[in-house]
C-alpha positions, -999 to +999 in steps of 0.1 A: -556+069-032-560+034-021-577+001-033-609-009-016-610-049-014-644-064-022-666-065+001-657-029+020-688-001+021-680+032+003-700+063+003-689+090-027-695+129-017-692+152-042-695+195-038-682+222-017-697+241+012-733+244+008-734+223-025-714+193-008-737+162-007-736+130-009-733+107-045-743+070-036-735+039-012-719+007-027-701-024-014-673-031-034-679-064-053-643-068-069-606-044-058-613-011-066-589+020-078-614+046-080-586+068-089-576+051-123-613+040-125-625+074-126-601+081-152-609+049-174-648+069-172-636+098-180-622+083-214-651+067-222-673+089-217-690+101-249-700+139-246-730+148-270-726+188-261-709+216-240-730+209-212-727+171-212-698+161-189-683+128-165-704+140-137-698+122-103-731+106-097-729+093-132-696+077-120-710+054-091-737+046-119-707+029-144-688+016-114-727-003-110-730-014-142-694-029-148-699-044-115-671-029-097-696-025-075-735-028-064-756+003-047-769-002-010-794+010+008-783+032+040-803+046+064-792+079+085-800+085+115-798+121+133-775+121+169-781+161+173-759+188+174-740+214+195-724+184+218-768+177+227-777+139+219-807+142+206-817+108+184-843+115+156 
């Protein structure tokens, strides 16, 4: 996986098929490995049950707080489908 430098826009997915989705926008405020990242929040992360777990979205909230990175604000806007432009 490679390093983001600061400054670059990153949108995080997370699911499959009908449960794919998307996680949260950031810019990047410092380099950024998410892989080894991801695994530095996966050993911190304190579980308090079974059911408790490093969940994705929970991941872009650390990266946040640590300030690897800060959320943005993105808007989406609809060009159609089947090959028809249709802006909405």
């Amino acid at each position: 996986m490679p390093k983001y430098a600061p400054g670059k826009i990153v949108l995080f997915s997370e699911g499959e098929y009908s449960d794919y989705g998307y996680c949260g926008h950031v810019v990047t405020l410092q380099e950024c490995d998410f892989a080894a990242l991801a695994e530095d929040y996966k050993k911190a992360f304190k579980a308090k049950d079974d059911w408790d777990r490093a969940e994705p979205s929970s991941f872009v909230a650390w990266l946040c707080a640590r300030q690897y990175c800060a959320e943005i604000n993105v808007n989406e806007v609809y060009l159609g489908a089947y090959g028809r432009l249709t802006v909405q």
